[in-house]
C-alpha positions, 0 to 999 in steps of 0.5 A: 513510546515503542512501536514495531513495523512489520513488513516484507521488506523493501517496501516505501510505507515503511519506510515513511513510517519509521520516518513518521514515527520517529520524528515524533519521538517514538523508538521504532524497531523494524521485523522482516524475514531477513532482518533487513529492508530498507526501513532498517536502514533509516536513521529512525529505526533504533532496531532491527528483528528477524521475523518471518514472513505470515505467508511462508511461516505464520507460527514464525511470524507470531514467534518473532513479533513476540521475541521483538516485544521481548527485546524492547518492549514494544506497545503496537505492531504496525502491518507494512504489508497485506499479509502482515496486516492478515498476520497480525489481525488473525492471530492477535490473542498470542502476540504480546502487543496492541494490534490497532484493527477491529476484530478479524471479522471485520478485518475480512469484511473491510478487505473482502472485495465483494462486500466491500462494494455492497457495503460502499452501496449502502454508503452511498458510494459507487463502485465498479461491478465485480463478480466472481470469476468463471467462464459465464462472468468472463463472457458477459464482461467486455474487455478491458476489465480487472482481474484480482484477488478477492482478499491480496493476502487470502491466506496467512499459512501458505507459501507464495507471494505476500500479495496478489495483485490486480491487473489490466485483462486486454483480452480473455486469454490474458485474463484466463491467465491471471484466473489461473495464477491467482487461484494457483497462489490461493486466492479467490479471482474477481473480475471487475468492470475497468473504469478509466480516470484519475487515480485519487485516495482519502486516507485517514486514521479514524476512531471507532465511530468513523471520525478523522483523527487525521487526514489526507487527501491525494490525486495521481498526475502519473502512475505506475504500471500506467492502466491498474498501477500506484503513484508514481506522482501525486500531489495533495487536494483539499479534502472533499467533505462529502467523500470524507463523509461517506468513507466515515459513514462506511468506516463505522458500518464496518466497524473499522478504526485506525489507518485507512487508505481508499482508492478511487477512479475519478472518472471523466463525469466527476464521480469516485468510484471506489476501487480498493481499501488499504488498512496498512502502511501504503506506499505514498504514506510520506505524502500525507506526512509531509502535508502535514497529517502524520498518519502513523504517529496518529495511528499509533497514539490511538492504539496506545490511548494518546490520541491526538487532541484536535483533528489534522488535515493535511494541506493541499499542493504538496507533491511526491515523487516515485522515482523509480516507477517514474522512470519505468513509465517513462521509459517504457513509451519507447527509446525516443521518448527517454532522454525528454521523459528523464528531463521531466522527471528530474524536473517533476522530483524538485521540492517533491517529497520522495518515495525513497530519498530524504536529506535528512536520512540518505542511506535506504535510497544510497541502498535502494539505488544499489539495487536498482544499478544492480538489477540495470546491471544484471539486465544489460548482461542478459541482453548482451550474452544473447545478441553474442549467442545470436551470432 
């Protein structure tokens, strides 16, 4: 069992993934532009590749994921990031590998902001209104409202950031802003109606008919940036069969299968409003791991015909914890707010499973915190070189 990661680098789905898969006894190996990343790191990661990233070098990428397969012999690809997923799906026929996602059609459509919102529709799944941007959208919406990209990775050949990410518009010049980066950077913009509440996943990975091989069910006690932001706590729920019902019923009208993450608002009424689809390794990945739903050993056993027998759900209360993204939400409400926030942080990461740090595999947090003690570092100079210069 050989199963090959793909990511930008750095990034926590995968490395909860290598951790996934190889508790489960499945040689993981790890493809970043750098040959590097975090999840290298892990002691479950039996080797590392150099594979450039889709949107800088798509002709590279597909070279690079072949020489991996080449090397070890790996079975199944698995995307850490939206512009490996887009990679991957687009130019499946050349790579020499199961690729666990529908046809690319249905890849577009699952991902497609505004379809997806009309398909959740027909599901009986409401979601907030989103329309193209333009001077007319901007002026019949009220503020604040989302600005993002029609797909997080539009493109798979273009040089730019490897995903375009939402963001909160206060007002009409911040969202003109955005507008204008996003279709810099070749997307498409949207602006979407901003519905306050609970940030709140069903993740799962199904079959071609809809149905859960394994599930999980997640709420956010905090996220980070605070207002369009991921989570930086989260605990488990019991899975609400009625939204496990209809995702299935909107996973089959698609026509997807594998790993799935969708994003709801819990609103103050109760009703999820479903805000976003992830078809990769997402970032609080470990939660479900822990809980007992191994996401990507499930998802890589239905790509190479081992799928599990019997469903799994994972059990609620168990927590996880961002540490970094804690700490900069905390931190961020003002110097006098710091030392009780720190305190809460440290008491909140007890017995939670983290974003980065296990017992069980220290290094890529010893690396993670290099990098973060680094960048601390190189903020403090910046600030201390312009007081002196003030002088």
């Amino acid at each position: 069992m050989r199963a090959l990661i793909v990511e930008p680098g750095d990034t926590r789905g995968a490395l909860a993934a290598a951790r996934a898969l190889g508790g489960d006894g499945w040689t993981v190996g790890v493809g970043t532009p750098s040959g590097g990343g975090l999840a290298s790191t892990s002691r479950f990661t039996s080797r590392r590749h150099a594979v450039p990233g889709p949107s800088a070098d798509l002709d590279g990428f597909v070279r690079g994921v072949n020489a991996a397969v080449a090397e070890v012999g790996y079975e199944v690809v698995l995307a850490g990031g939206d512009a490996e997923l887009m990679g991957v799906s687009a130019r499946r026929e050349e790579l020499r590998l199961a690729v666990p996602h529908p046809p690319h059609g249905r890849v577009l459509e699952a991902l497609d902001k505004l379809s997806l919102g009309d398909n959740a529709a027909e599901c009986g799944i409401a979601s907030p209104r989103a329309v193209a941007a333009s001077d007319a959208s901007l002026s019949d919406h009220g503020f604040p409202l989302i600005v993002k990209a029609r797909l997080h990775a539009p493109l798979v050949s273009r040089k730019g950031p490897s995903r375009l990410e939402s963001m909160v518009a206060a007002d009409r010049a911040q969202a003109v802003s955005r507008i204008a980066q996003i279709r810099a950077s070749g997307g498409e913009p949207l602006l979407q109606e901003f519905v306050p509440g609970r940030l709140m996943a069903y993740c799962a990975v199904t079959d071609s008919s809809g149905s859960a091989l394994a599930a999980a069910q997640q709420i956010a006690d905090a996220t980070w940036p605070r207002a369009a932001g991921i989570s930086a706590r989260a605990r488990t729920v019991p899975i609400d069969r009625e939204i496990a019902e209809r995702a299935g019923r909107l996973l089959k009208r698609i026509g997807w299968f594998g790993l799935v993450q969708l994003q709801f608002v819990l609103a103050d009424g109760g009703e999820a409003w479903l805000i976003d689809f992830n078809g990769r390794l997402y970032s609080s990945l470990g939660l479900a791991v822990r809980a007992g739903a191994n996401l990507p050993a499930a998802w890589a056993s239905l790509a190479t015909g081992r799928a599990p027998n019997a469903p799994v759900s994972a059990v609620a209360g168990v927590r996880y914890h961002w540490l970094e993204g804690d700490v900069r939400r905390v931190t961020a409400r003002g110097p006098r707010a710091v030392p009780a926030g720190l305190l809460d942080c440290a008491s909140y990461a007890q017995g939670a499973v983290r974003g980065y740090w296990s017992m069980r595999d220290p290094l890529p947090a010893v690396r993670r915190t290099g990098v973060f003690l680094k960048r601390v570092a190189r903020k403090a100079w910046g600030w201390t070189s312009s007081r002196q210069s003030t002088r």
